[in-house]
matplotlib code that plots the C-alpha trace (Angstrom):
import matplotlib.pyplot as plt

x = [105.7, 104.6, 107.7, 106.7, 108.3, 111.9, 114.5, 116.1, 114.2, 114.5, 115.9, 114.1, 113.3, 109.8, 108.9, 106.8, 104.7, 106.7, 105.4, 105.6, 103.2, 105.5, 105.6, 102.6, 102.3, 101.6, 98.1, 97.5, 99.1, 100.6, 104.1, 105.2, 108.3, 109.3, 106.4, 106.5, 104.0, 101.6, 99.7, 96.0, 93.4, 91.3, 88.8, 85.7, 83.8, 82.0, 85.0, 85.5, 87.5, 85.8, 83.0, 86.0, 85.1, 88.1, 88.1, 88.2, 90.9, 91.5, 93.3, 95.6, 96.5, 98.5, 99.3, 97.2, 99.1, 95.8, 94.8, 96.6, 97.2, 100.6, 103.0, 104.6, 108.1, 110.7, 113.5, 115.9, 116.0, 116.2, 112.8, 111.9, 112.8, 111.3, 108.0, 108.1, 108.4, 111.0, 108.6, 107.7, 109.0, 111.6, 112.6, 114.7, 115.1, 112.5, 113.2, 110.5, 109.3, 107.0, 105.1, 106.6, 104.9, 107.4, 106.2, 108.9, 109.8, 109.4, 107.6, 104.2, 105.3, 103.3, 105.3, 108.0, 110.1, 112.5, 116.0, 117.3, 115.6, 116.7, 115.9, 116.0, 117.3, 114.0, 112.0, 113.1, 110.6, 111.6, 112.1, 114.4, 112.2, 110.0, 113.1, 114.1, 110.4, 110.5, 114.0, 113.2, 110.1, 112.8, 115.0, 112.7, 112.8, 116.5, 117.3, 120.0, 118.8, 120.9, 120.9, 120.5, 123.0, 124.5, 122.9, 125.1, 123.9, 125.6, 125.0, 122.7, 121.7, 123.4, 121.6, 124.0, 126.2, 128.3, 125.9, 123.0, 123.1, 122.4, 125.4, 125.9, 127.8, 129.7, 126.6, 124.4, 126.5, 125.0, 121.3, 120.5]
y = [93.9, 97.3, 99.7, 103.8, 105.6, 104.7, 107.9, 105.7, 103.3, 99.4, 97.4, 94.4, 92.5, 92.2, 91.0, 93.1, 93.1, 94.4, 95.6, 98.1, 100.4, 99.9, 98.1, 97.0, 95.0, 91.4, 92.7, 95.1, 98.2, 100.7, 102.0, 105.6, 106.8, 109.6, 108.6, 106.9, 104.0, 104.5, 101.8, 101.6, 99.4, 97.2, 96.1, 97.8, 100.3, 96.9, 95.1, 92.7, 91.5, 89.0, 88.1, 88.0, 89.3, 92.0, 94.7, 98.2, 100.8, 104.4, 104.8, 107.1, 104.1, 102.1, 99.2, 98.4, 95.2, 92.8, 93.9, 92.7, 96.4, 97.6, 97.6, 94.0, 93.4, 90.0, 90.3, 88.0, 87.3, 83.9, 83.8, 86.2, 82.9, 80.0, 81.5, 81.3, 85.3, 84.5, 84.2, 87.2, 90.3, 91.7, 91.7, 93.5, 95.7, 98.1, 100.3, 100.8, 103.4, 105.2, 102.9, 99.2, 96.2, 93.2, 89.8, 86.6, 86.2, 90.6, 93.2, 95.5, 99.2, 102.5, 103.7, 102.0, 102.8, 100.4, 100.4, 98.2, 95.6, 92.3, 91.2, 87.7, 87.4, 85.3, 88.6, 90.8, 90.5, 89.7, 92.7, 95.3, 98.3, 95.9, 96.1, 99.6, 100.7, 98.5, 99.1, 103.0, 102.2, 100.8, 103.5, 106.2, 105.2, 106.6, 103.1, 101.1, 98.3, 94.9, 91.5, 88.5, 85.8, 82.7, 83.9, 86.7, 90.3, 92.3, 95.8, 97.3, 100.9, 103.4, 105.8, 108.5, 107.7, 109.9, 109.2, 107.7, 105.1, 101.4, 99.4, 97.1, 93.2, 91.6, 89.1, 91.8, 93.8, 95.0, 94.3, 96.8]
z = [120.0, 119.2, 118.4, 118.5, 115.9, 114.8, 114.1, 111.6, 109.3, 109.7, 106.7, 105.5, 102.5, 100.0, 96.5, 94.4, 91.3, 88.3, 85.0, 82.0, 84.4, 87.6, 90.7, 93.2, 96.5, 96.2, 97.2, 94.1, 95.7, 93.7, 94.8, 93.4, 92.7, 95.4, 97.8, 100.8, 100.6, 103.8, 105.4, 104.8, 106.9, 104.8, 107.6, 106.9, 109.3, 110.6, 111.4, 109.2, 106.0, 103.5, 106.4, 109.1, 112.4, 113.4, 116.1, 114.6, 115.3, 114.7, 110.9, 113.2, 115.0, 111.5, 112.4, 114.6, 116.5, 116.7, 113.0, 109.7, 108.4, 107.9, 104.8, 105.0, 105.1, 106.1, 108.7, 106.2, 102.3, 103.5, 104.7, 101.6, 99.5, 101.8, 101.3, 97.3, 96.8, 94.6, 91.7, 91.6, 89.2, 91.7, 95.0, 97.4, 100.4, 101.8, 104.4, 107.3, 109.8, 111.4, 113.7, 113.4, 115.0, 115.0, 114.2, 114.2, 110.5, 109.8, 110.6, 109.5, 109.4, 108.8, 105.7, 103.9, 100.6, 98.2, 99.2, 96.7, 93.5, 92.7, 89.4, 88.0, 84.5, 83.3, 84.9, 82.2, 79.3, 75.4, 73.6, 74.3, 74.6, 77.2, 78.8, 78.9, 79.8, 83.0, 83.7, 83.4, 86.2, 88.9, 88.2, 89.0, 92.5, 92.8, 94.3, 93.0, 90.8, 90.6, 88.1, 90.1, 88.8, 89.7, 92.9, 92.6, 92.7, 90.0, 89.6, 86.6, 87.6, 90.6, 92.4, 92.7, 89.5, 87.6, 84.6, 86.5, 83.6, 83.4, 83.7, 81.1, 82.4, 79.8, 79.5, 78.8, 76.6, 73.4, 74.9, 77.4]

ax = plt.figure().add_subplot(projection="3d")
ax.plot(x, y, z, "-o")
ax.set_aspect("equal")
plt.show()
């Protein structure tokens, strides 16, 4: 189902790629802080991906609904998990808009931005400047950034905050 451009966004969930040089799609992506991430088409002018026969469209036209192009996104965390995403650096909630085309388990939108990371504790690396460097690429996002625990969410950085600093759980205390 093909859904013209939403006034407000949709909220759904997506993991990401998370390192010392910031976040990226599962696909290799990069995600900037302040930009909207717009959907690009990665069937060639032929019509094809890998060998893969597709029908072209115009780029106008992102997301095309019989094409794969689109910025990915899941209609539940729960789904987020069943399909292994977990593993990855960090997850969370993305908003969506533009044009959306709905799909059973989530949607493929033409621009989409994080709401909210979720970070696992075994995501954060070793040292403690590893730490602030990655947690300083989340926070540039202006997004509110939250521990994973006990699969509990508790809250390390929000947007908005008197001191926009990283808040600092009694099990993190004197780490962060």
């Amino acid at each position: 189902m093909t859904v013209p451009d939403f006034i407000s966004p949709i909220t759904a969930y997506r993991a990401w790629q998370w390192n010392a040089n910031g976040l990226r799609s599962l696909n290799g992506e990069r995600w900037l802080p302040g930009q909207p991430l717009a959907a690009s088409c990665r069937v060639d002018a032929i019509g094809s991906i890998a060998g893969l026969s597709k029908a072209t469209h115009n780029p106008a036209e992102l997301p095309y609904f019989s094409c794969t192009c689109g910025v990915y996104a899941a209609r539940t965390i729960e789904h987020l998990h069943q399909c292994s995403y977990k593993k990855f650096g960090v997850h969370g909630e993305v908003y969506l808009w533009g044009k959306v085309v709905e799909h059973e388990r989530g949607w493929r939108a033409q621009f989409a931005y994080p709401r909210t990371f979720v970070v696992a504790p075994d995501k954060f690396p070793f040292s403690l400047s590893e730490i602030n460097t990655r947690l300083k690429t989340l926070s540039e996002f202006g997004t509110d950034i939250f521990l994973l625990r006990d699969c509990e969410r508790v809250a390390l950085w929000k947007h908005g905050s008197p001191s926009a600093t990283l808040y600092r759980p009694r099990s993190f205390r004197g780490f962060i």
